[in-house]
C-alpha positions in Angstrom: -34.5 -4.7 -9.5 -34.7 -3.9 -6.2 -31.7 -0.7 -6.1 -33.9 0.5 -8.9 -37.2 0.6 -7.1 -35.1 2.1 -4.1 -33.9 4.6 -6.2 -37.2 5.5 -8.4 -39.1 5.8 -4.7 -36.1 8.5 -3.9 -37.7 10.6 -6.8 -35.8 12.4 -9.7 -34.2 15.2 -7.9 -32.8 13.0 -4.5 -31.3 10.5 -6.9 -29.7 12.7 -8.8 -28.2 14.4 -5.2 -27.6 10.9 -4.6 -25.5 10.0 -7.4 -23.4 13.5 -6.9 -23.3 13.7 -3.4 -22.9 10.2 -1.9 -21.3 8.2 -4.8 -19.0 11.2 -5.7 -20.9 11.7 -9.1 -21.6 8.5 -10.2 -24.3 8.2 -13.3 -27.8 6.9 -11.2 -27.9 4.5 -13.4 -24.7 2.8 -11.9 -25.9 2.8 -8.5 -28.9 0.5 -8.7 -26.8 -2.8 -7.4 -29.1 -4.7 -5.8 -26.9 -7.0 -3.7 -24.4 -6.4 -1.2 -20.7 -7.4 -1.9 -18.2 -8.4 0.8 -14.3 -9.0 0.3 -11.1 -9.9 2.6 -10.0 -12.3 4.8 -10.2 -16.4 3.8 -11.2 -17.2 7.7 -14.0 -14.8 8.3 -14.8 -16.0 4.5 -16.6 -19.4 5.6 -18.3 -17.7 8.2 -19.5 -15.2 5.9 -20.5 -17.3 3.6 -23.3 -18.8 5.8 -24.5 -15.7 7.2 -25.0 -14.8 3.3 -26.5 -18.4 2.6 -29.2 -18.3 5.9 -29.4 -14.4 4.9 -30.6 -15.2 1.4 -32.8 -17.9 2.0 -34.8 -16.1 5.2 -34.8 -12.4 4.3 -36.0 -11.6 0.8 -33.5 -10.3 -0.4 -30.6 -11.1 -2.4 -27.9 -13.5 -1.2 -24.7 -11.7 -0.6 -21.6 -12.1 -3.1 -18.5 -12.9 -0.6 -15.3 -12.9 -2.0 -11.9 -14.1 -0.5 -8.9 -11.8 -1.2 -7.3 -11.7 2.3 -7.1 -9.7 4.5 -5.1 -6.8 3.2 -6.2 -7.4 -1.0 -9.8 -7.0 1.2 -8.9 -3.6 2.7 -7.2 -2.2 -0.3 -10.3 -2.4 -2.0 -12.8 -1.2 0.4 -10.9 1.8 1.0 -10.4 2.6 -3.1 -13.6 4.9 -2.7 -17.4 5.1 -2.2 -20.1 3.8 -4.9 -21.6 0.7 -6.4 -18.2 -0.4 -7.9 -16.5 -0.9 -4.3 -17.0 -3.2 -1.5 -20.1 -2.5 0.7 -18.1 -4.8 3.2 -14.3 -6.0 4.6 -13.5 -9.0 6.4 -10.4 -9.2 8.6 -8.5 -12.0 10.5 -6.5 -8.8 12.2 -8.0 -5.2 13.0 -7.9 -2.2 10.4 -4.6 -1.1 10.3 -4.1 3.2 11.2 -2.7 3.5 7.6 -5.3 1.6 6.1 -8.2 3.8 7.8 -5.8 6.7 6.6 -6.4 5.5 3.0 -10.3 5.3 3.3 -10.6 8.6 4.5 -8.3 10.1 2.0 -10.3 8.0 -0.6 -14.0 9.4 1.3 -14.5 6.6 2.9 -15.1 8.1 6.1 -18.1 6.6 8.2 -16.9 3.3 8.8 -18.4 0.1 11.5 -15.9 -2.0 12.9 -17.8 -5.2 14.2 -15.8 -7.7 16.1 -17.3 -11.2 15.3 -15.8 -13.9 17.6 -12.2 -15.2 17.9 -10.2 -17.8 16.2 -7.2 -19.8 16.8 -4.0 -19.9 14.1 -3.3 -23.7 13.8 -0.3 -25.5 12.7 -1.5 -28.6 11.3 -0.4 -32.0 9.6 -2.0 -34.8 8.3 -3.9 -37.6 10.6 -1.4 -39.8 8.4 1.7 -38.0 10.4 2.6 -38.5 13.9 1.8 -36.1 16.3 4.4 -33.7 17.3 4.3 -31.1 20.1 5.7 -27.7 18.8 7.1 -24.6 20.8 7.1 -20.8 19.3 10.7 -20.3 19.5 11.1 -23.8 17.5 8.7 -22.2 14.8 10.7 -19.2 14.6 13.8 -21.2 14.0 12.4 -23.2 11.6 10.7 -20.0 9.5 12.5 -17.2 10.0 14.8 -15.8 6.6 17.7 -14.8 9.8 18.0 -16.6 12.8 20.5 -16.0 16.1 24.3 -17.5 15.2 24.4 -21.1 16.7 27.6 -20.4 18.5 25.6 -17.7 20.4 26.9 -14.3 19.0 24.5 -11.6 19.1 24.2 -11.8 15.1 22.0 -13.3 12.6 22.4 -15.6 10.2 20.9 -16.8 7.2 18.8 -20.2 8.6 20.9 -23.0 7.9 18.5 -25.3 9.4 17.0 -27.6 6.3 15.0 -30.3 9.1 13.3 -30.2 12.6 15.9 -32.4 14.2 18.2 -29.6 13.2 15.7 -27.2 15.0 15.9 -29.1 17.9 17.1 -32.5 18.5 14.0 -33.5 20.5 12.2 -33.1 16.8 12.1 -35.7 14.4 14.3 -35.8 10.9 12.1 -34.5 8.9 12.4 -32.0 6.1 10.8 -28.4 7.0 8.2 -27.6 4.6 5.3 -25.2 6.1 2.5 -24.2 3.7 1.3 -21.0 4.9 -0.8 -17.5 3.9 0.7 -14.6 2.1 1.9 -11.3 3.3 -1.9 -9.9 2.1 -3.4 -12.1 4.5 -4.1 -10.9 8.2 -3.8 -14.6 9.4 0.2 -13.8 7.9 0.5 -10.6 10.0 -1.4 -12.7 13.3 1.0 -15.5 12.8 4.3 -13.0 12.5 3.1 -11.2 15.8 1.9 -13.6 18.1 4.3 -16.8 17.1 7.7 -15.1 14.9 7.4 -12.0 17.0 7.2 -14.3 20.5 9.9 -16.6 19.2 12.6 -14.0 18.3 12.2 -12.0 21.4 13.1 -16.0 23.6 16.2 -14.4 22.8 17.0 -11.4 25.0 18.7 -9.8 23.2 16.5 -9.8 19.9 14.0 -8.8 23.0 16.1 -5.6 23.4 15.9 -4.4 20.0 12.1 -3.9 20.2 12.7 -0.8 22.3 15.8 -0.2 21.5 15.9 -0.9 17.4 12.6 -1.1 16.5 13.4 -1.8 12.6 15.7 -4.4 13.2 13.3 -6.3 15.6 11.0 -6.2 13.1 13.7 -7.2 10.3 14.7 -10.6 12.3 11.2 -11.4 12.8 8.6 -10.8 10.1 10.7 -11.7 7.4 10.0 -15.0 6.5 12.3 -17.5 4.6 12.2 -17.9 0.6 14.1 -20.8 0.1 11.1 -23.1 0.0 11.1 -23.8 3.8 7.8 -22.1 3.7 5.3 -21.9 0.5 2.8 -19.5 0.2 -0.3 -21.1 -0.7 -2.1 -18.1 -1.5 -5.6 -17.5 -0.1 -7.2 -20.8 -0.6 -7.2 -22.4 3.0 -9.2 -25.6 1.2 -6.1 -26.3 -1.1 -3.8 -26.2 1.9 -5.3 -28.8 3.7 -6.0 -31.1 0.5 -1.9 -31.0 0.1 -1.6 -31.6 3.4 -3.8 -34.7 3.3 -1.1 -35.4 0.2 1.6 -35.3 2.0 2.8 -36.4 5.2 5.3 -34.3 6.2 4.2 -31.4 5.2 2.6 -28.6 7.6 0.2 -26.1 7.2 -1.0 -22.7 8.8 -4.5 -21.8 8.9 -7.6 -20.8 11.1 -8.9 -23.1 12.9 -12.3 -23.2 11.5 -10.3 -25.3 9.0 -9.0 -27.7 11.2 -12.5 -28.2 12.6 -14.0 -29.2 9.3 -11.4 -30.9 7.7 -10.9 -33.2 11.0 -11.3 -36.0 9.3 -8.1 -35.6 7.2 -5.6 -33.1 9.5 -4.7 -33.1 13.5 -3.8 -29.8 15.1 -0.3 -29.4 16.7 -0.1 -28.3 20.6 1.7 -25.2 21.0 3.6 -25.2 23.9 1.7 -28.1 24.9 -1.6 -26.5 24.4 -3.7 -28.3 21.5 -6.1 -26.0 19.3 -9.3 -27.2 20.1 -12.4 -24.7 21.1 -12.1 -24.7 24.5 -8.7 -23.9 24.8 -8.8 -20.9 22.5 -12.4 -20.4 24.1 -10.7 -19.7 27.2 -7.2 -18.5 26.7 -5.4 -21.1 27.2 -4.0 -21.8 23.5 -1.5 -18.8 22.9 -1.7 -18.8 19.4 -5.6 -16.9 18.8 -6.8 -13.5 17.5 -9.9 -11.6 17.0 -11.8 -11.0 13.9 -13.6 -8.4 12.5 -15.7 -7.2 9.3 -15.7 -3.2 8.6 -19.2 -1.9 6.7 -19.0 1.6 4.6 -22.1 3.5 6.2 -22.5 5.3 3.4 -23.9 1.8 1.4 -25.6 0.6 4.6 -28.0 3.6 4.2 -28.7 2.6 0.0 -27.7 -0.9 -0.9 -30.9 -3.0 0.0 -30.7 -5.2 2.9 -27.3 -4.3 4.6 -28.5 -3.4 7.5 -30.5 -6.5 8.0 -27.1 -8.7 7.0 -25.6 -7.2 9.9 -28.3 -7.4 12.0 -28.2 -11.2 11.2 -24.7 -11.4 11.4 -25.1 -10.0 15.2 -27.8 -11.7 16.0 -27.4 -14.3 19.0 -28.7 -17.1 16.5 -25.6 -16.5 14.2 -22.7 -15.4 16.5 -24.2 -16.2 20.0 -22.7 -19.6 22.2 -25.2 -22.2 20.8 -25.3 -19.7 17.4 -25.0 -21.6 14.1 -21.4 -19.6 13.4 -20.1 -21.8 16.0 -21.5 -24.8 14.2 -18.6 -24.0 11.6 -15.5 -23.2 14.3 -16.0 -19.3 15.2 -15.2 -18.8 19.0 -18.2 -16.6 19.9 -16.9 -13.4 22.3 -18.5 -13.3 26.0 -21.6 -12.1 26.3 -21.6 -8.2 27.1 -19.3 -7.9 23.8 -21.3 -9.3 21.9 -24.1 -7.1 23.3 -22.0 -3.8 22.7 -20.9 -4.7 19.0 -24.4 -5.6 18.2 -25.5 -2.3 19.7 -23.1 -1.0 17.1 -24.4 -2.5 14.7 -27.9 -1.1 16.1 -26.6 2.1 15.9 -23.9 2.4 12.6 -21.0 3.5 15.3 -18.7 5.5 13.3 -14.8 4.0 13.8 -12.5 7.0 14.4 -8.9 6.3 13.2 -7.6 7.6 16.6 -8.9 4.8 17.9 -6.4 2.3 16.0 
């Protein structure tokens, strides 16, 4: 195995430092894995997954094992610790969190590369069987939201009485609100809270108040999402979202769209505020509804597990992530060109991520 033969060149005495120093005492034996294993999000998880493929076919070495756990199930188990049995690598549809970062470095996970790959738009999608419908944030957070404002206009919540979009507004048609969507462990859940349930709530001034002036409560009226099967979490399988929504007519879904893009056949994007997810609007700005995302690598493993530093290097190469790159191929919305030069001299040059910095 290739780990082994890294390891046996090391000699006797520098694995054995190896296994005590680096893995935190791990038998040498255990750290002879000879492929790299990535974890997290479900939307960087396609465009993982092809980096991996092109990786293992071109490179020599073995093709990468990418797993999809979400976001957050991702980051829990990249910052458990250091050594063979964690992740060399985390995907994320949102940045590291502080407290997550915290957690690594209480956990010595301490050197850590935060790589920005491209952007991506959240979608709200429905079958190409279902009429097109033209959807503001505000209506979404009306429609979703566990609490809403008092219909009579009191500065109170409520607990959402509203069971179709007509009810939502009366410009919407009669049909029954059902929105399958991502878990609280995904990040695409925490990007859709902040830039649709968080923009919603606060079209109400004074749920707009309470971010400065009750910071809880904001938070409260707007992340919590409704249980009374309004929404259904459909787990981390963005696949099995868009096969029910090919099922079923009425039904909506929330995903990135790299999904949209190859399921286009089957599902339409809804505009946002009149802005319809498509490449060039979340290219340029215009779609509201976008976020960036990221992959985090433990330096630690880039430095022993063979061929991590020439994933990343593919990853960042202009051929994968650049404007006519083969990541785009597959829905990623490549970053302007100096970024992508600075992450890739990150990559270059293993920049350590500093917790302040989050």
């Amino acid at each position: 195995m290739r780990g082994k033969k890294f390891l046996k060149g090391l000699g006797v005495a520098a694995a054995l430092t190896f296994g005590a120093i680096t893995f935190s005492g791990n038998a040498v034996a255990d750290s002879a894995r000879d492929y790299i294993n990535v974890v997290g999000s479900s939307t960087v998880y396609p465009f993982s997954t092809v980096v991996a493929e092109q990786f293992g076919k071109t490179s020599g070495f073995k093709t990468p094992k990418i797993e999809s756990t979400g976001t957050g199930g991702g980051m829990k188990l990249f910052c458990s610790g250091v050594g063979v049995q964690h992740p060399d690598i985390a995907n994320a549809s949102r940045r590291m969190k502080k407290s997550e970062c915290e957690t690594c470095e209480k956990n010595g996970v301490t050197d850590i590369l935060e790589v920005k790959i491209g952007y991506d738009g959240i979608v709200i999608a429905n079958s190409k069987k279902s009429a097109p419908m033209n959807i503001t944030r505000k209506e979404l957070f009306l429609a979703l939201a566990a609490n809403v404002p008092e219909p009579g206009g009191a500065e109170s919540v409520v607990p959402n009485p509203y069971k179709t979009w007509k009810d939502v507004n009366p410009a919407l048609p009669a049909v029954k609100i059902e929105v399958l969507g991502p878990p609280p462990t995904s990040g695409t859940r925490d990007a859709f809270v902040e830039l649709v349930m968080e923009v919603g709530g606060s079209s109400f001034p004074w749920i707009k108040a309470l971010e400065k002036s009750d910071k809880d409560k904001f938070k409260s009226i707007c992340h919590t999402v409704r249980e009374d099967g309004a929404y259904i979490e459909a787990g981390e399988n963005d696949n099995l979202i868009v096969q029910k929504l090919d099922a079923n007519p009425n039904a909506f879904g929330i995903f990135g769209f790299s999904f949209l893009d190859q399921n286009a056949d089957k599902i339409q994007g809804i505009p946002v505020e009149g802005v319809t997810p498509v490449f060039e609007s979340i290219a340029d700005g215009k779609y509201s509804v976008s976020r960036s995302l990221y992959f985090y690598v433990k330096k630690a493993h880039a430095d022993v597990i063979p061929g991590m530093k020439e994933f990343l290097k593919e990853f960042s190469s202009e051929k994968a992530w650049g404007n006519d790159g083969y990541l785009s191929e597959k829905g990623l919305i490549p970053m302007q060109d100096d970024e992508r030069k600075s992450f890739s001299a990150d990559v270059e040059a293993l920049k350590k991520l500093s917790c302040g910095d989050l």
